[in-house]
C-alpha positions in Angstrom: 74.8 53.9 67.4 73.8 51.0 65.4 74.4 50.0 62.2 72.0 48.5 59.9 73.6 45.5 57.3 73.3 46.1 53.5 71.4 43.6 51.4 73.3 42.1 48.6 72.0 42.9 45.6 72.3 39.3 44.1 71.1 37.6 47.3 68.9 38.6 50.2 68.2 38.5 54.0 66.6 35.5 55.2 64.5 35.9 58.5 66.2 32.9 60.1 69.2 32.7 59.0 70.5 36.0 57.9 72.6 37.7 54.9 72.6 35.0 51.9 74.2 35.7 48.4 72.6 33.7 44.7 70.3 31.4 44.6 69.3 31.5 40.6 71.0 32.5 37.5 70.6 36.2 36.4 68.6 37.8 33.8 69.8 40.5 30.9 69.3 43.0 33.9 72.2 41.0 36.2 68.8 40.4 38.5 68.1 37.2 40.0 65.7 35.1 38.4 62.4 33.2 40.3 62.1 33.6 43.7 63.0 32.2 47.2 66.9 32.3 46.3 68.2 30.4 49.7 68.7 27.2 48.7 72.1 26.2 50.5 74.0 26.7 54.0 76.9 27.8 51.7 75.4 30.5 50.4 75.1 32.4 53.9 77.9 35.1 54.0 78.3 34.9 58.4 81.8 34.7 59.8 81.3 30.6 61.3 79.9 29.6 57.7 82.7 31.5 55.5 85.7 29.7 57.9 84.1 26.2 57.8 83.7 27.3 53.6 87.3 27.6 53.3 88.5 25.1 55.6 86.7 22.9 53.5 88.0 24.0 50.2 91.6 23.9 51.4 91.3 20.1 53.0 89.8 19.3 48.9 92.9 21.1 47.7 95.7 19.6 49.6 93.8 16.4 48.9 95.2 13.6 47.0 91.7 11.2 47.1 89.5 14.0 45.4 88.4 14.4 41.8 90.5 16.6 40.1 90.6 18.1 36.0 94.5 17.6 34.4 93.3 19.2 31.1 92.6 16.4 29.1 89.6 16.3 27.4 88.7 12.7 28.2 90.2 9.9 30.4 93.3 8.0 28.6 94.3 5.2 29.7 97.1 7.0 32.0 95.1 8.9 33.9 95.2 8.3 37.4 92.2 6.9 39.0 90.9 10.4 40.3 91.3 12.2 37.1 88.2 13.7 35.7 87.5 14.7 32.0 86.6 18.5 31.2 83.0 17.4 30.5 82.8 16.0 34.6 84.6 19.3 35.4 82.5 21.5 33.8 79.6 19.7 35.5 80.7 19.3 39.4 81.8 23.2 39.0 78.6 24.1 38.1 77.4 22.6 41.1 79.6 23.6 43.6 79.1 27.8 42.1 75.4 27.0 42.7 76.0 25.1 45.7 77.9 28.6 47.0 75.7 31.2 45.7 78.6 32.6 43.3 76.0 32.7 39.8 77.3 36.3 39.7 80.8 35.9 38.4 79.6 33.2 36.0 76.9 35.4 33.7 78.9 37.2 31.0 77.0 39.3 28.7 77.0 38.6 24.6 75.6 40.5 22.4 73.3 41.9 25.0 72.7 39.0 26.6 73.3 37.5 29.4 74.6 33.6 29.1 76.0 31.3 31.6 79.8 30.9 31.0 79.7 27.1 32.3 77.1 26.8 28.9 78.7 29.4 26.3 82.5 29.0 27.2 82.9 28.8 23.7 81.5 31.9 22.9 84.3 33.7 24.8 87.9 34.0 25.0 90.2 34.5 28.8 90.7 38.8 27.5 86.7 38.8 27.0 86.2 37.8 30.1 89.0 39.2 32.2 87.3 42.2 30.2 83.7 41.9 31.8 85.1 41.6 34.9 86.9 44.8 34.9 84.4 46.6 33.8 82.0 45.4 36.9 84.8 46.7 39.3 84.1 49.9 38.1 80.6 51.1 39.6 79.9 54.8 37.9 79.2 57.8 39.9 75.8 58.4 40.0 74.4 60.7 36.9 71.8 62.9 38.4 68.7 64.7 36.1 68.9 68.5 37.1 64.9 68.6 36.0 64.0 66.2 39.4 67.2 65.9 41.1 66.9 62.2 41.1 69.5 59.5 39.8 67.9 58.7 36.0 67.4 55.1 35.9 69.8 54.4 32.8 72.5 55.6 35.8 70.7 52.8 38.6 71.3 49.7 36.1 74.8 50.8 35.4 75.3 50.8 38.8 73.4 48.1 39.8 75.4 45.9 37.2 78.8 46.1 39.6 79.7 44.4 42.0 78.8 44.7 45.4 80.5 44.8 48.2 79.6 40.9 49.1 80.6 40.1 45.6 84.1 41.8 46.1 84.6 40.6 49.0 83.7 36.8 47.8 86.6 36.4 44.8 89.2 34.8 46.9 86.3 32.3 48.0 85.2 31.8 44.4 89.2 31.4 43.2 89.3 28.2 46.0 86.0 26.9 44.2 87.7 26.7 41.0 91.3 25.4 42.3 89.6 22.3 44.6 88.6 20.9 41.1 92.1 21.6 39.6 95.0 19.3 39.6 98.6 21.0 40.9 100.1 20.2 37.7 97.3 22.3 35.9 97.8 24.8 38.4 101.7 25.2 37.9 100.9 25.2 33.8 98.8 27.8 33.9 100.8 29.9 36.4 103.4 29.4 34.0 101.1 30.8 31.3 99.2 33.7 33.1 101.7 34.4 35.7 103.4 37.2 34.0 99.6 39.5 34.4 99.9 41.8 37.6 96.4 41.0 38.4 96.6 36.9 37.9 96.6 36.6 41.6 93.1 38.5 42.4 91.4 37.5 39.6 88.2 35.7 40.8 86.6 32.3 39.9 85.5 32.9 36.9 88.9 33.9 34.8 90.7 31.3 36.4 88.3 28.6 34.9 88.5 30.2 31.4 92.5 29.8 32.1 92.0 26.3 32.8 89.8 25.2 29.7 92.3 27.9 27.7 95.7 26.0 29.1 94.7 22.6 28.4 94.4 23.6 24.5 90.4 22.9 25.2 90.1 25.7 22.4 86.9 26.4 20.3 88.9 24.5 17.4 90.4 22.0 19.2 86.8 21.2 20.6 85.0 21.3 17.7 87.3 19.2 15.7 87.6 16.4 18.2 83.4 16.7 18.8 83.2 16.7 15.0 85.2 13.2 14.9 83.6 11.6 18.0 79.7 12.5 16.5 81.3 10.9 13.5 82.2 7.6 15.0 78.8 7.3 17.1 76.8 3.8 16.6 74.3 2.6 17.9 76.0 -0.6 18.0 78.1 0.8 21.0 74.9 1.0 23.7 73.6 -2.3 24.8 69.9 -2.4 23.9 70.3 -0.3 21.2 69.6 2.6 23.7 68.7 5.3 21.3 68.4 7.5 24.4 72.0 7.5 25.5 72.8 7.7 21.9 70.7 11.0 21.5 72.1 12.4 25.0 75.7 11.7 23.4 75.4 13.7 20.8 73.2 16.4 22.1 76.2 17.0 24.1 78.6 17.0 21.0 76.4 19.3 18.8 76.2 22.0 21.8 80.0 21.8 21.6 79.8 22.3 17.7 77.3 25.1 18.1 80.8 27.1 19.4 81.8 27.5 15.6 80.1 29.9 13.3 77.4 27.2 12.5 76.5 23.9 12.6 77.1 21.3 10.2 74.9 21.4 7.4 74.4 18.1 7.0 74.0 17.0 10.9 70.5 16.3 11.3 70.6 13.5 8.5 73.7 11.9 9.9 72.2 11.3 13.3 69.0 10.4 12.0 70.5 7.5 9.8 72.6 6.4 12.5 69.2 4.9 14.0 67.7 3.9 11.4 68.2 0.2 11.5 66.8 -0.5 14.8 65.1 -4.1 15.2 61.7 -1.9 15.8 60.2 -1.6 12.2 57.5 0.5 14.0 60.6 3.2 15.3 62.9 2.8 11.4 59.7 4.1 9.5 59.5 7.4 11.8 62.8 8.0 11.8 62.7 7.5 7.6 59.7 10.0 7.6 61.5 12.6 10.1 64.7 11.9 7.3 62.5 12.9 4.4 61.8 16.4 6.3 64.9 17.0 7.8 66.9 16.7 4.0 64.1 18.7 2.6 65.1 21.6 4.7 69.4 21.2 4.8 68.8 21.6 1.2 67.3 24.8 1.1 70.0 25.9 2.6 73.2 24.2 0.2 73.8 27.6 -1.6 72.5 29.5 1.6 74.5 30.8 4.5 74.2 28.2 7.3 73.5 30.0 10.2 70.4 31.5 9.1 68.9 27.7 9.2 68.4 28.4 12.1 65.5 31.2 11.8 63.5 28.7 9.6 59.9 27.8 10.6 60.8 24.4 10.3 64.0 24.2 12.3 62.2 23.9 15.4 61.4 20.4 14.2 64.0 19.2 11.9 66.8 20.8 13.5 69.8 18.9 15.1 68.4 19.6 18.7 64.9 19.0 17.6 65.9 15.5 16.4 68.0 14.4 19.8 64.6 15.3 21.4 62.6 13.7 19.2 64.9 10.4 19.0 64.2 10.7 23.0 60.9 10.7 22.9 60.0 7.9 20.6 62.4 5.9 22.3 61.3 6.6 25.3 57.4 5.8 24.3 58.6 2.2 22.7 60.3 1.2 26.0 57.2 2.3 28.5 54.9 -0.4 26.5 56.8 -2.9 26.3 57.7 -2.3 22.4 61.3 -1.9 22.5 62.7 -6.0 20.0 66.0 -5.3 21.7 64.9 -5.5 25.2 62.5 -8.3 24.9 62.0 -11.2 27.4 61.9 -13.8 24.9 64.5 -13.8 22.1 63.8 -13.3 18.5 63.8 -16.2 16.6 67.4 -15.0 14.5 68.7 -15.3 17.7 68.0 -19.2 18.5 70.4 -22.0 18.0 70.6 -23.2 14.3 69.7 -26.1 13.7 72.2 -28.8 13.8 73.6 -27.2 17.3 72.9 -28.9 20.3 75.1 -27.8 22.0 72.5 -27.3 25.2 72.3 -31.4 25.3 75.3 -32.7 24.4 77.9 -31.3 26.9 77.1 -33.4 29.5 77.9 -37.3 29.7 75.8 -40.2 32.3 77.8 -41.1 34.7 76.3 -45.3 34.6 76.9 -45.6 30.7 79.5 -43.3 30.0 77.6 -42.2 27.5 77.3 -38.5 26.0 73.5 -36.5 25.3 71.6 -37.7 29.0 71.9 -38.1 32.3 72.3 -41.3 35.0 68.4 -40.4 35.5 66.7 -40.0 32.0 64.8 -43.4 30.8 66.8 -43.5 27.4 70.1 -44.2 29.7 70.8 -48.4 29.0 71.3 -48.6 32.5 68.4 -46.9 34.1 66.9 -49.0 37.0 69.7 -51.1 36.7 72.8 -52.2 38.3 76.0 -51.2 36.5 77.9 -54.7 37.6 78.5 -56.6 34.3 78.0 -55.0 31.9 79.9 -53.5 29.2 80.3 -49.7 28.9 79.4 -48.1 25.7 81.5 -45.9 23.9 82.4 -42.9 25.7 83.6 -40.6 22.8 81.8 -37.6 22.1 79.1 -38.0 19.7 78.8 -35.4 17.0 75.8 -32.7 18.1 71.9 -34.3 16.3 70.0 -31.8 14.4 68.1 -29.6 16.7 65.0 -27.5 16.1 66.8 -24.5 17.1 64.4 -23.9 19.8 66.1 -21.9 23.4 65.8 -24.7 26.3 62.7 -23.9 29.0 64.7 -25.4 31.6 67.1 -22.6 31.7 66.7 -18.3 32.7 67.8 -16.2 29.6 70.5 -13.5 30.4 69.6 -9.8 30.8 68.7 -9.0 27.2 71.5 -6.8 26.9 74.0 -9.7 26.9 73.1 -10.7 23.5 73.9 -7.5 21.7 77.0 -7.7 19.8 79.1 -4.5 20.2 81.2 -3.0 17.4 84.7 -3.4 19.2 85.3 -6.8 20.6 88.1 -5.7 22.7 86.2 -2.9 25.1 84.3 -4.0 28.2 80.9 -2.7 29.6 82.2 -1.6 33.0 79.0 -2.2 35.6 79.6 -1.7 39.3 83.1 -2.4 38.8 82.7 -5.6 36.8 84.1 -5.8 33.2 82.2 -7.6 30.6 83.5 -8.7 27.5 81.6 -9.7 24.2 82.5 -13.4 23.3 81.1 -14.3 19.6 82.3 -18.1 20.2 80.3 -19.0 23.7 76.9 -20.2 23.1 74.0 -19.2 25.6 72.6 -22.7 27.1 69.3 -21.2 27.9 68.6 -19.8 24.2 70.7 -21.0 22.2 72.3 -17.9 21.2 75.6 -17.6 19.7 77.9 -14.9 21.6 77.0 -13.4 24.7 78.5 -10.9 27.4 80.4 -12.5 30.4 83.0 -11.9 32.6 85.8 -14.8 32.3 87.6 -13.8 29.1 87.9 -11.4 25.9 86.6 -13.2 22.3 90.4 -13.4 21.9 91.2 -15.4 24.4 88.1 -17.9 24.5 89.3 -21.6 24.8 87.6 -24.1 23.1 88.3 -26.7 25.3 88.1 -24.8 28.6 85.5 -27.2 29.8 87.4 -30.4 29.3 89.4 -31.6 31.9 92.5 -33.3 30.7 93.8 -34.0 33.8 90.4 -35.7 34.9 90.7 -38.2 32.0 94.2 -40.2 32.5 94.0 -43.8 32.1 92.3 -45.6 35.1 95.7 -48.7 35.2 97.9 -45.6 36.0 98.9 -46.1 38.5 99.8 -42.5 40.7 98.4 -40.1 38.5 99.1 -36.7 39.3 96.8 -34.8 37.7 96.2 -30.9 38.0 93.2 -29.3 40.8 90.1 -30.4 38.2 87.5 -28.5 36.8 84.2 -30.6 38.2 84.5 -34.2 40.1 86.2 -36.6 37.9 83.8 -39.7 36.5 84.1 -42.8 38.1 85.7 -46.1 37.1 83.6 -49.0 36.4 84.4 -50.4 39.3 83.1 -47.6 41.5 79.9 -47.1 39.4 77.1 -47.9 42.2 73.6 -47.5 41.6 72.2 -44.6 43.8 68.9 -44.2 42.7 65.9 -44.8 44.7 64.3 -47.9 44.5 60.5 -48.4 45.8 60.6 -51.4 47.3 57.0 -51.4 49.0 55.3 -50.9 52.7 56.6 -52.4 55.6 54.5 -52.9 58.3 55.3 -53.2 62.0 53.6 -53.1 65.0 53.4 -50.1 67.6 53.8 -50.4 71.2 53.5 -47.7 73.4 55.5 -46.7 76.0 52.7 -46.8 79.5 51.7 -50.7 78.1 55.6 -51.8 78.0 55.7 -50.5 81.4 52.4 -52.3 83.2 53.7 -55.3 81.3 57.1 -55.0 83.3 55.0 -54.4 86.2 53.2 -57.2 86.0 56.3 -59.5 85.5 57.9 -58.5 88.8 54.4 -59.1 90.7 
């Protein structure tokens, strides 16, 4: 006698492919939001698909190659190459629970309702959770109404809200999800710390990441604090075309992380908006001024007030910290789709041209005829142009000091990405681009524009050399005899004696007659005849 399979309550039966658990995040009701929940081959519950599952998850474990979370809450400058902050960890576990259909063990409920723990961690502590979780082990027995002898509904969501036997049978595979993101030294820290619980060892996925964040002192004051500092710190001067946007993202993400006290700052609105409000876009400083005006009007309302009930104002919706992140967004956003954005302009303002009296642009590079400095062998204004170098008497070949120049960028040379102009904050910290670190000199001048201090890749603003571009060995005296002098920078300049003109001289058209090949041959022809 066959059997029929039970459906999951938090999943489904897909026609194809069979028994599937998730798919969405849950509602209030522990239901499954939208619909069409199969998404992922991992979220099928067969015997082939739950072996390949775990193999998987056991290779990531034992693996030394794979991102893993030590409990720091950002990269230091010890951590091994495949260390991952808690923000990364957070964010790839997320995935992977999605990825696996495990939403379930991830929805705790607060103050009757139901938020994401990977969201609200900060909302709960490990015993809260470990709570929830025992209280879903527990399905009731069934309250029946004598008046209709049928289960009364309050009794069906109780019910319905414990696990299943899919989801019981699932927390050994949810445990593995958490550990393949966990470091062994995490693992033996918080073994150390939540060994000594009978149940540590069959607690599922989503107590053993609260462990985690709760063993690496990634407390809600420890968070908050360091959040607090970091929003503190933020300048705009630290994103390379003044990117408002990243700026914005940045501390969207700190102020959900301050949203984990009792209430936001009262004053963090106006901080972020006057970190922004020096822009080089006049047209972007006078909105953000105006949105400044509003935003103090309503943070003082609320001095003498409590702070959390900001919150409920009408206006909060649009003055509020994450009303401003998505406002600073937006406008941004609009400014850089036409074209409108000073800091990411093609041509250069004119405060960032050469001053005048730098020409730098013409007078690093000496003729090779007159030895002299500010043109080339080719260039009219050479003495020797046209002209054979062969008696005559070299002019001077110091350096001249740099003319006055109209501080106009040369046309002859391509401007840098505009973000190469952009002086950072800290001198000593690289912009790390497909593995490439670029550092910030304030001493090299940009050839093409003129511009004072520009991102490159050869050295830090400390270690700029002046005279990198002279070549001492290159200029020993010519009556030495055997000079020995170090592999050169460019090709060393020649000796007077050496100096040959090799320019192209038109000399005319030469004429010469053409003979083709058939009349050269009757002519031999005819010769023998």
């Amino acid at each position: 006698m066959s059997t029929t399979t039970p459906t999951p309550r938090r999943g489904g039966k897909h026609p194809i492919y069979g028994i599937f658990i998730g798919g969405s995040d849950l509602d209030d009701s522990y239901r499954l939001t939208g619909t069409r929940h199969y998404k992922f081959t991992a979220q099928r519950r067969g015997p082939k698909v739950i072996n390949s599952i775990e193999q998987a998850l056991l290779n990531t474990i034992a693996s030394k190659d794979a991102d893993k979370f030590d409990g720091n809450l950002d990269k230091t400058s010890s951590s091994t190459k495949n260390e991952i902050d808690k923000a990364t960890f957070i964010k790839q576990l997320k995935k992977r629970v999605r990825l696996h259909g495990q939403q379930t063990f991830y929805s705790v409920m607060y103050q009757s309702e139901l938020l994401s723990l990977f969201d609200h961690y900060h909302k709960f502590t490990v015993e809260e959770v470990i709570s929830q979780h025992e209280y879903r082990c527990d399905e009731p027995v069934p309250d029946i109404d004598p008046n209709t002898n049928l289960e009364t509904p309050e009794s069906q969501q109780l019910r319905f809200e414990a696990y299943d036997d899919f989801e019981f049978d699932d927390f050994g595979l949810s445990r593995l999800v958490v550990e393949s993101l966990l470091s062994s030294s995490l693992l033996e820290r918080i073994l150390t710390r939540f060994g000594n619980d009978p149940e540590f060892e069959s607690y599922p996925g989503q107590v053993l990441f609260m462990m985690a964040l709760d063993t690496c002192n990634a407390s809600v004051q420890r968070d908050v604090a360091g959040a607090q500092a970091r929003f503190d710190t933020l300048t705009l001067d630290s994103y390379p075309g003044e990117d408002v946007t990243e700026l914005a993202t940045e501390a969207l993400r700190l102020i959900h992380i301050l949203s984990g006290s009792y209430a936001l700052p009262l004053n963090l609105g106006t901080k972020l908006i006057k970190k922004v409000t020096k822009t080089s876009s006049e047209f972007f400083n006078r909105k953000m001024y105006a949105l400044l005006d509003n935003t103090r009007t309503l943070e003082t309302k609320y001095r003498l007030l409590d702070p959390a009930t900001m919150g409920q104002d009408a206006d909060y919706s649009k003055c509020g910290p994450y009303a401003i992140c998505a406002t600073l967004q937006d406008e941004h956003g609009k400014l850089i789709a036409g074209s409108d954005w000073p800091a990411l302009a093609t041509q250069l303002p004119e405060s960032n041209s050469a001053p005048a009296g730098s020409s730098s642009a013409v007078t690093d590079f000496q003729c090779y005829k007159c030895l002299q400095w500010g043109h080339k062998a080719n260039d009219p204004q050479c003495p020797l142009f046209n002209r054979s170098k062969a008696g005559s008497s070299p002019a001077s070949t110091d350096k001249p000091a740099a003319p006055a120049s109209s501080g106009k960028p040369s046309t002859r040379l391509k401007p840098k990405d505009p973000w190469k102009y952009v002086e950072p904050k800290d001198l000593t910290k690289p912009i790390i681009i497909d593995d490439k670190h670029w550092y910030f000199c304030t001493k090299c001048r940009c050839r093409a524009t003129g511009q004072l201090g520009y991102y490159q890749l050869s050295h830090t603003d400390a270690t700029h050399d002046p005279n990198w571009s002279k070549a001492e060995a290159n200029l020993s005296p010519v009556s030495d005899p055997d000079p020995t002098p170090s592999p050169p920078l460019r090709p060393p300049l020649p000796t007077d004696s050496d100096l040959v003109d090799d320019d192209l001289v038109f000399t005319g058209l030469h004429w010469s007659p053409v003979t083709s090949i058939p009349s050269c041959r009757d002519e031999r022809e005819e010769q023998t005849i």
